[in-house]
Wavefront OBJ file of the C-alpha trace (Angstrom):
o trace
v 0.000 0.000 0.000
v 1.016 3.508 -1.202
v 0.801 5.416 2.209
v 1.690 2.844 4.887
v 5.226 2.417 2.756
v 5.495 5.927 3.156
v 3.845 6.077 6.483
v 6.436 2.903 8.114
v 9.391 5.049 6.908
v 8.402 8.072 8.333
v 10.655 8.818 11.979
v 9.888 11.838 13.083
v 6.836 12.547 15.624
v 4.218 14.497 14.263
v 3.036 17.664 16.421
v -1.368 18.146 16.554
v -2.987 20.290 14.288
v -3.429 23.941 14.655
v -5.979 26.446 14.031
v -6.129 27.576 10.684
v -4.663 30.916 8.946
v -3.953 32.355 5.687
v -0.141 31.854 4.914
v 1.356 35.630 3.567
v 4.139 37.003 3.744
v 4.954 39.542 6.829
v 7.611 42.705 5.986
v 10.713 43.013 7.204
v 11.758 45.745 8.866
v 14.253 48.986 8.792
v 15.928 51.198 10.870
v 17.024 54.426 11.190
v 18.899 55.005 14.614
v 22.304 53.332 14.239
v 23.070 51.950 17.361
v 24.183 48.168 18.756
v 20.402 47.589 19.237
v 19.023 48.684 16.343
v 21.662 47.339 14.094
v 21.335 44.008 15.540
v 17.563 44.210 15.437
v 16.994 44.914 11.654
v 20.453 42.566 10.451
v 18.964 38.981 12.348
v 15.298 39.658 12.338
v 15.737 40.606 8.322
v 18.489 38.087 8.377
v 15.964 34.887 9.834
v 12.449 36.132 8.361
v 14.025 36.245 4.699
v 15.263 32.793 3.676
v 12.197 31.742 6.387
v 9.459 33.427 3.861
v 11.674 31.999 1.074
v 10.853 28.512 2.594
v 6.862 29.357 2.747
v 7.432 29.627 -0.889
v 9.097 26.347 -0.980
v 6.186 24.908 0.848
v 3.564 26.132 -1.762
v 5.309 24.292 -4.801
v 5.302 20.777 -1.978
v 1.778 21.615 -1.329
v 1.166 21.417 -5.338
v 3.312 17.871 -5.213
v 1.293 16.882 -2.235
v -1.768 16.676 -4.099
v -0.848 15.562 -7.326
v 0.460 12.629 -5.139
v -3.007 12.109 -3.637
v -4.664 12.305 -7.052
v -1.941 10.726 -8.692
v -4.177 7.389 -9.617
v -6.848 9.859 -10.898
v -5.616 9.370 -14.636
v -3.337 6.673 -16.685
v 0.078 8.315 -16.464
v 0.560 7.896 -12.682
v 4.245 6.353 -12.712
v 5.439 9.415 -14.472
v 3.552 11.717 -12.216
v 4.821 9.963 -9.479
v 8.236 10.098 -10.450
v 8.217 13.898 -11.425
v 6.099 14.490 -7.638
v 9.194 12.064 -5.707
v 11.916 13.901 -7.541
v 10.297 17.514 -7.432
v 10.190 16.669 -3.372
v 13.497 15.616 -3.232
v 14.756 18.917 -4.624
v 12.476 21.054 -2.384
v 13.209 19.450 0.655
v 17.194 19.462 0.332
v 16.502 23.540 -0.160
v 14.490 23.279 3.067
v 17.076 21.257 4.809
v 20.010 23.472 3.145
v 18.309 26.816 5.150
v 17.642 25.560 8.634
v 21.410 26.148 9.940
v 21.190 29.361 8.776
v 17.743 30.568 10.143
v 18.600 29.128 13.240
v 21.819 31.435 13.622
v 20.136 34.720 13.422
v 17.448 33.582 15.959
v 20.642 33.140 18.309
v 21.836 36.170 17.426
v 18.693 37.844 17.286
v 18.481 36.741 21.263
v 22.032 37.825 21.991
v 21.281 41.666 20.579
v 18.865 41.728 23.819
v 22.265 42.035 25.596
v 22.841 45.828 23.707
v 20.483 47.712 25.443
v 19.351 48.181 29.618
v 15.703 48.922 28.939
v 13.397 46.014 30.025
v 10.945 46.781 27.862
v 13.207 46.593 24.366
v 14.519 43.657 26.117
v 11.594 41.553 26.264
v 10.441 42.278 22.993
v 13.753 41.225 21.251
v 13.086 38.180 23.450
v 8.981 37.927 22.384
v 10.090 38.290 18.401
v 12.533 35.727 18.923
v 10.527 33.248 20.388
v 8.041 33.706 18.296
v 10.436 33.354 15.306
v 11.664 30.020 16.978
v 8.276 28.620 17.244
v 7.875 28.954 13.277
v 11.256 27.661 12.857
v 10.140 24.498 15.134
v 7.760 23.956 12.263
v 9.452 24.379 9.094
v 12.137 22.263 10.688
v 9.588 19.595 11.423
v 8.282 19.795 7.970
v 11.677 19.605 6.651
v 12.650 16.502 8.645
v 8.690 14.805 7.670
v 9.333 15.334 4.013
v 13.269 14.562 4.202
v 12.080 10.927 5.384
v 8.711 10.772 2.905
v 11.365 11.126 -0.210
v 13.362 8.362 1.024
v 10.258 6.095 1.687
v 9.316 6.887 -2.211
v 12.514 5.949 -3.578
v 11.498 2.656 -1.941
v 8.189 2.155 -3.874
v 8.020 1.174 -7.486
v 4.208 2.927 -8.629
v 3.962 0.424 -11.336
v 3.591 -2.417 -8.600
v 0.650 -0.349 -6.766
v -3.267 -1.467 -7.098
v -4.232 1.420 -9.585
v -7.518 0.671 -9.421
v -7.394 0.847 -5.448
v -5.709 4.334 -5.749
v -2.267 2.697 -4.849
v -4.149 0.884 -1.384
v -4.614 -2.650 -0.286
v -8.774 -3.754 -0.166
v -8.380 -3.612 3.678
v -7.306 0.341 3.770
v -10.353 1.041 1.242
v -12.506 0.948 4.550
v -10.459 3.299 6.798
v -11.024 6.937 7.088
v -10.474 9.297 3.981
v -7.616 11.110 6.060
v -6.048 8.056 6.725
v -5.454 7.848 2.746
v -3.927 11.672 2.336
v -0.741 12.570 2.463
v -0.767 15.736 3.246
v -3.369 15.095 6.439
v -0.811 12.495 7.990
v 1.863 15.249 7.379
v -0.655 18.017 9.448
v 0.471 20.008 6.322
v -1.345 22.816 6.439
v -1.906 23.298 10.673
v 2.384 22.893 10.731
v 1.912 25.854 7.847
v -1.097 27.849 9.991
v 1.174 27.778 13.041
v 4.349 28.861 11.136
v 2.359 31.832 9.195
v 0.975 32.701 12.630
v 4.479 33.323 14.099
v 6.096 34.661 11.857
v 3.220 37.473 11.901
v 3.569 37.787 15.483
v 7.368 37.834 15.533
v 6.829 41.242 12.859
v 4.829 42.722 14.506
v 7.197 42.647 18.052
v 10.068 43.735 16.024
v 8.702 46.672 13.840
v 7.160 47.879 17.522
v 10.483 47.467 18.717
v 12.268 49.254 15.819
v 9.505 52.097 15.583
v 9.813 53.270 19.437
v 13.749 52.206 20.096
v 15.038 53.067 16.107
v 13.025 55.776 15.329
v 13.982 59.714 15.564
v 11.495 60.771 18.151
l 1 2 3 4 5 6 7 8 9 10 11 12 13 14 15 16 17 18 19 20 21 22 23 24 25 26 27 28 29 30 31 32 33 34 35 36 37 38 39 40 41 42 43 44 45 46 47 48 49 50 51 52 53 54 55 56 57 58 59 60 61 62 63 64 65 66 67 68 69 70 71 72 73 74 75 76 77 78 79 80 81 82 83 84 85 86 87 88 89 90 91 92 93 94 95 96 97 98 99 100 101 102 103 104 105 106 107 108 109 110 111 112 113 114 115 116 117 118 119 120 121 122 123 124 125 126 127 128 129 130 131 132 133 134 135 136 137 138 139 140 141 142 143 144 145 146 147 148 149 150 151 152 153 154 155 156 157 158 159 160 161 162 163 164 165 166 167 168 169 170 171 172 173 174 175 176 177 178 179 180 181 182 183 184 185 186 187 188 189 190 191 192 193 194 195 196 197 198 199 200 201 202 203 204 205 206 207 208 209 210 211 212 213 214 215 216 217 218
């Protein structure tokens, strides 16, 4: 069966859904004061968000291979669109994979800026964006790790060998639930994606508070 070869190869624990969102893209943010703070503010908040939004748009083109995966059977070619989905999400999640030292850096050193100033206040808000930033990290890394292990379960699987007429199941999965059969509901696809949208919004709109009353000329 398609999705239990997929399913058994799959290591990583899957967090629970979460509300849903519309994914967009948040702005980064300038400044105008140059000081340690401010500097450090704009470089690693600008410095994580970027290649983090550049990810999101990753995610959109696996979303598209997602579902040609679950609708793969729907027509007669399936062995070539299964090939070109596998190998499309083999390239997208190395680029995933490729990003995460990176984003996780300037979270660190967005933490460590906290250090540059005595106010409280600007403190915890450095603090607040970063955690907020981590928590959508958390989830693109999850996703990252989820699909690293789902293209090495398909290299496993030869589509010409699955039950066609079945939509690649056994007889005995026919009667389980609908989201038992989707790939992109065992992933939690799109509540990992609500939760990362969700934080990265909330991490903005810390740090462009935090840049408008610290980085602004008053």
């Amino acid at each position: 069966m398609f999705l239990k070869l997929i399913v058994v190869m799959l290591a990583a624990a899957l967090p629970a859904p979460a509300p849903s969102a519309t994914p967009h893209e948040p702005k980064t943010i300038i400044t105008v004061i140059s000081s340690p703070y401010c500097r450090s503010l704009a470089d690693h908040f600008n410095g994580a968000l970027v290649p983090m939004l550049a990810n999101d748009r990753t995610l959109d083109g696996v979303s598209v291979q997602l579902e040609d995966l679950n609708t793969m059977f729907d027509g007669p070619n399936y062995v070539q669109q299964f090939l070109h989905s596998r190998d499309a999400i083999g390239r997208q999640e190395t680029t995933l994979n490729r990003s995460l030292p990176l984003i996780q850096a300037e979270i660190n050193q967005l933490r460590e800026g906290a250090r540059l100033t005595n106010d409280p206040q600007a403190i915890s808000q450095i603090h607040d964006a970063a955690q907020d930033l981590q928590a959508a990290y958390d989830k693109q890394r999850q996703l990252s790790i989820d699909l690293h292990n789902m293209y090495f379960s398909l290299l496993q699987i030869n589509p010409s060998r699955l039950h066609h007429t079945l939509g690649g199941f056994d007889e005995q999965d026919m009667v389980a639930p609908a989201d038992s059969r989707n790939i992109k509901s065992y992933l939690r696809f799109n509540g990992q994606r609500d939760v990362i949208s969700i934080n990265e919004d909330k991490a903005t709109d810390l740090a462009v508070t935090a840049a408008d009353k610290y980085c602004s000329p008053k």
